[in-house]
C-alpha positions in Angstrom: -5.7 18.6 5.9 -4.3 19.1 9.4 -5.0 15.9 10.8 -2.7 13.2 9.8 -4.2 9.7 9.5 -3.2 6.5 11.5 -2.1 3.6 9.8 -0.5 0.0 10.5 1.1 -2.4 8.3 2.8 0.7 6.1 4.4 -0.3 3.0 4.2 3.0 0.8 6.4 4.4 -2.6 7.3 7.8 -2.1 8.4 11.2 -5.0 10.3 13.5 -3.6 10.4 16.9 -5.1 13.6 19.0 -4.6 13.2 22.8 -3.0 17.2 23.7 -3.6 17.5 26.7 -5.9 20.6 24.9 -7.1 18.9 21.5 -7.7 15.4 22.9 -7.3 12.6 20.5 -9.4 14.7 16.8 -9.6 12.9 14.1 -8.0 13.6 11.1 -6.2 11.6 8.0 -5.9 11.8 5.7 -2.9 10.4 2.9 -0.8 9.7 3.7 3.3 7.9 2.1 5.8 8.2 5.2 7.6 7.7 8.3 5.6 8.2 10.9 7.8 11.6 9.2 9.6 12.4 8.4 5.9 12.2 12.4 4.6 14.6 13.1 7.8 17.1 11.1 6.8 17.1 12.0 2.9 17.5 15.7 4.3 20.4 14.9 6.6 22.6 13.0 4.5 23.4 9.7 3.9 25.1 9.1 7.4 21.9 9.2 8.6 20.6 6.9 6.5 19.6 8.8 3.3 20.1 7.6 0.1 23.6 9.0 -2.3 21.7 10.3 -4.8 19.7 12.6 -2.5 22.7 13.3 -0.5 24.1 16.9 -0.3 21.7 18.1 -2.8 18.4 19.3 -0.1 16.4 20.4 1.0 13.8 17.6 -0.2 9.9 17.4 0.3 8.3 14.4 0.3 5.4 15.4 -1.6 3.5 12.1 -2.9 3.1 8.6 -1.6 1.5 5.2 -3.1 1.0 2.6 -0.1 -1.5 0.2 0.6 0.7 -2.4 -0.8 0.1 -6.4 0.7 3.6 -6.6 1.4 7.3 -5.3 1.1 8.1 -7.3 -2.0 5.3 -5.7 -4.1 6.3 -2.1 -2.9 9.6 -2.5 -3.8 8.6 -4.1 -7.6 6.8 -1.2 -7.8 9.1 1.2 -7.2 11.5 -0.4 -9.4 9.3 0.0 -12.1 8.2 3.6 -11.4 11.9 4.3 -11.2 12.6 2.7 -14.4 10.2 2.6 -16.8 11.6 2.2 -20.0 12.9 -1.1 -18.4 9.6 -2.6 -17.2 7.9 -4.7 -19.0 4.5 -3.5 -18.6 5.7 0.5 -19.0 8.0 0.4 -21.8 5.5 1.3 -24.3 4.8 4.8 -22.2 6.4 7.9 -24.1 9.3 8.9 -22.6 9.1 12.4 -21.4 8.3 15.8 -23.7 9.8 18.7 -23.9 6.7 19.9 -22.3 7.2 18.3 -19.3 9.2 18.8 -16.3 10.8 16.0 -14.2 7.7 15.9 -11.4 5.3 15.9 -14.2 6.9 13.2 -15.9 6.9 11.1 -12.7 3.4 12.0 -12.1 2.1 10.5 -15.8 4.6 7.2 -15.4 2.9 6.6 -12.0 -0.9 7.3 -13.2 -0.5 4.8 -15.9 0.8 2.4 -13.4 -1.9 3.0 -11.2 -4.2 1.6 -14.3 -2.0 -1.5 -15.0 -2.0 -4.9 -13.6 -1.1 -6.4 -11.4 -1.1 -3.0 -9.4 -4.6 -1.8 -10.5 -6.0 -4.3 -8.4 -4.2 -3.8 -5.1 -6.3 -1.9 -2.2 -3.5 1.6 -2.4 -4.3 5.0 -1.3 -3.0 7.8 -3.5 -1.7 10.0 -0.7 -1.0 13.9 -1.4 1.4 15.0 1.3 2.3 18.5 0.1 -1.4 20.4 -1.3 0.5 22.9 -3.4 1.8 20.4 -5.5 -1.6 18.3 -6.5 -1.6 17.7 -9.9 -4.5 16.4 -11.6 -5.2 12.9 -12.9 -4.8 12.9 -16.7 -7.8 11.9 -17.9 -7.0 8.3 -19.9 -5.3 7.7 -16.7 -7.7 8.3 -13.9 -7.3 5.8 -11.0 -9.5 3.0 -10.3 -12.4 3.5 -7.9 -11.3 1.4 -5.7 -7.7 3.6 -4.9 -8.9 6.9 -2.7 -7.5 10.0 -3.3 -6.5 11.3 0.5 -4.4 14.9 1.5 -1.9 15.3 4.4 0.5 13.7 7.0 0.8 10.1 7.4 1.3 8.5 11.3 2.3 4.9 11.4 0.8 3.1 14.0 2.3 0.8 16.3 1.1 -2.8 16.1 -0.4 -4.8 18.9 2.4 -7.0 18.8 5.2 -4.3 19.6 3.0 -2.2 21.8 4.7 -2.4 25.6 1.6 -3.3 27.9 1.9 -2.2 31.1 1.7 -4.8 34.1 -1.5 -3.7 36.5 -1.4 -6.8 38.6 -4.3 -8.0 36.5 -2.5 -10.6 34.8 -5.3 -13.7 35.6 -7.8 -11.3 34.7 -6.1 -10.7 31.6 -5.7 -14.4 30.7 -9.9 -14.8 31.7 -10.7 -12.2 29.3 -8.7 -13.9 26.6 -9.3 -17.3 26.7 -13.1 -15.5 26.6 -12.8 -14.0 23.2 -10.9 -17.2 22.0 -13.7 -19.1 22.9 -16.2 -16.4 21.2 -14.4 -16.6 18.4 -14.2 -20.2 18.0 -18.3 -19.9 17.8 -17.8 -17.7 14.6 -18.9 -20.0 11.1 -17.7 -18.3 7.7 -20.5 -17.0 5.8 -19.1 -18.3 2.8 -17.9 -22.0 3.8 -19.7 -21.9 7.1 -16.9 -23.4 8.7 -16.5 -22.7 12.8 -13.7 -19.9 12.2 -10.0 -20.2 14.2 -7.8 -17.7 16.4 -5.5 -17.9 13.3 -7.4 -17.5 10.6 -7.7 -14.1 8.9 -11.2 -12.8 8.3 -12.8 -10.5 6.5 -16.1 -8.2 8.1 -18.4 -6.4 6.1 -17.8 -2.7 5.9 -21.5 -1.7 6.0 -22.1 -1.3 10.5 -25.2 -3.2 10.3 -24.0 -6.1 8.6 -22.8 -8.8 10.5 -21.2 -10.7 7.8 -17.4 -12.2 8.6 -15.9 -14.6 6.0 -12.4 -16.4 5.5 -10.3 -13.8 3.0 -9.6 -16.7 0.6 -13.2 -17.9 0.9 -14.7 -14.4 0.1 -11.8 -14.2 -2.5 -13.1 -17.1 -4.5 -16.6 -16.3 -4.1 -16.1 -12.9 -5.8 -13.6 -14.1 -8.5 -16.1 -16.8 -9.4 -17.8 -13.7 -11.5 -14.6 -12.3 -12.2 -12.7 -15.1 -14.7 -8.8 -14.3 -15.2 -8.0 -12.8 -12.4 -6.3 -13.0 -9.0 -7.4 -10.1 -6.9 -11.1 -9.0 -7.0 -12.1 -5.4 -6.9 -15.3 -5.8 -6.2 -18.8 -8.2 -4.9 -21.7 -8.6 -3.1 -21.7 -9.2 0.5 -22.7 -12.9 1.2 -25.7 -11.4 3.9 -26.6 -7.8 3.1 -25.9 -8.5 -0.3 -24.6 -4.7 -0.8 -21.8 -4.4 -2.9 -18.7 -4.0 -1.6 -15.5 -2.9 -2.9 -12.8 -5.6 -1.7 -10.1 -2.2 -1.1 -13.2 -1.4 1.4 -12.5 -5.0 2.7 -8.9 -4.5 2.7 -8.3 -1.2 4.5 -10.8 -2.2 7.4 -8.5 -4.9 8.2 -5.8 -3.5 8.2 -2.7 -6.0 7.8 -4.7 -9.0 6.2 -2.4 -9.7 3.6 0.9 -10.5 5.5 -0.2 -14.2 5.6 0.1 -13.8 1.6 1.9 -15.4 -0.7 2.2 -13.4 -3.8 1.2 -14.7 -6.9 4.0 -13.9 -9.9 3.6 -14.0 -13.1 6.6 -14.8 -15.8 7.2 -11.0 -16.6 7.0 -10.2 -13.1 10.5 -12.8 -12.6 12.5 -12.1 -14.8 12.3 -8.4 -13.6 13.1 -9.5 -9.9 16.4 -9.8 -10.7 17.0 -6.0 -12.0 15.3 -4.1 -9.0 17.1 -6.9 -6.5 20.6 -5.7 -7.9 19.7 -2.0 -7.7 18.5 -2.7 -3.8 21.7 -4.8 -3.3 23.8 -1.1 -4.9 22.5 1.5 -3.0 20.7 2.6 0.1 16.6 3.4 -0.6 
């Protein structure tokens, strides 16, 4: 695809494939906020910020990229794991790689299984191709979840509301009018699950469906779809509290984009005592 898409809030686990003749077919895997300042510095070195083990040895393509993640921690876990799989608890029992196999492939068949394993299977990610001629398909015990689009091409991030300059018109009061307006619209919003008045700071959820006019609390719609979803944490799917259309909650996600920075992440006991093995690697070297 030519056009690149736009997103905010990028937290994303990148492969890089490695076009030197002389190194031609290692990979690297990484974390980036940034993926195409990120592929820059791999390829200049690491006085430019690049990591040591990519150093020297380019030119490097950044070829795949996980993201979608609801926050910084979770990418990096994840890219821990993907890195080392024989030393995560829920990968070890993968087969190490074949004779058949070739580094990307490998990489490629650690990260489709990962895609099917909790907790990560029921994040809102976006499997992102950035280089077509290397696609690889999907094997097929390990094709990803519905709910985790398949997308091809460039990647923009988008700058958020927060660090955009605004330029001063001389229509400041005007400004401050129009504000307090939609504050006050707001404020006349009720949950459609709770149907509590909603709050400037609270984080809501709208329906994706353009006829809908569904908005909800995110932990209130949360609840509502895990009450027919026992065990779990994160929903994948439900029905919308006023269409009543089915909705998948990565629908939910993506259209607000950013929703989960207010988050705490739940951990479980495997997911500790890893922590301390991918925070020692970051502390070692420069993703």
């Amino acid at each position: 695809m030519d056009a690149s898409d736009e997103i905010e809030q990028f937290f994303g686990v990148y492969l890089l494939y490695n076009v030197n003749p002389q190194f031609k077919g290692r990979t690297y895997i990484g974390f980036t906020v940034n993926p195409n300042r990120r592929i820059q510095q791999h390829n200049k070195g690491k006085q430019a910020g690049g990591a040591w083990r990519t150093h020297g040895r380019g030119p490097w393509e950044m070829v795949l990229i996980i993201h979608g993640f609801p926050n910084e921690i979770s990418a990096l876990r994840f890219e821990w794991a993907w890195q080392n799989p024989k030393k995560s608890r829920r990968l070890k029992h993968l087969p190490g790689k074949t004779k058949k196999e070739n580094q990307f492939q490998y990489r490629f068949r650690i990260v489709s299984a990962m895609l099917n394993t909790c907790p990560w299977c029921r994040f809102a990610l976006t499997i992102r191709w950035l280089k077509q001629q290397y696609v690889l398909d999907f094997p097929l015990e390990y094709n990803p979840p519905s709910h985790m689009p398949i997308t091809y091409g460039p990647v923009r991030i988008k700058r958020g509301k927060t660090n955009t300059r605004r330029e001063n018109d001389g229509s400041s009061n005007q400004q401050g009018d129009d504000e307090e307006f939609l504050s006050l619209q707001r404020n006349s919003v009720r949950c459609c699950v709770c149907r509590g008045r909603t709050r400037d700071s609270d984080t809501l959820l709208k329906c994706v469906h353009p006829k809908c006019s569904m908005q909800a609390h995110i932990i209130c719609l949360a609840k509502k779809f895990l009450s027919s979803q026992p065990g779990q944490i994160v929903p994948i799917d439900g029905k919308c509290p006023v269409c009543k259309a089915v909705v998948l909650w990565g629908d939910l996600i993506r259209a607000r984009q950013g929703c989960y920075q207010n988050l705490e992440e739940c951990t479980s006991a495997e997911e500790d005592a890893e922590d301390d093995n991918w925070t020692q690697q970051l502390q070692s070297q420069v993703t």
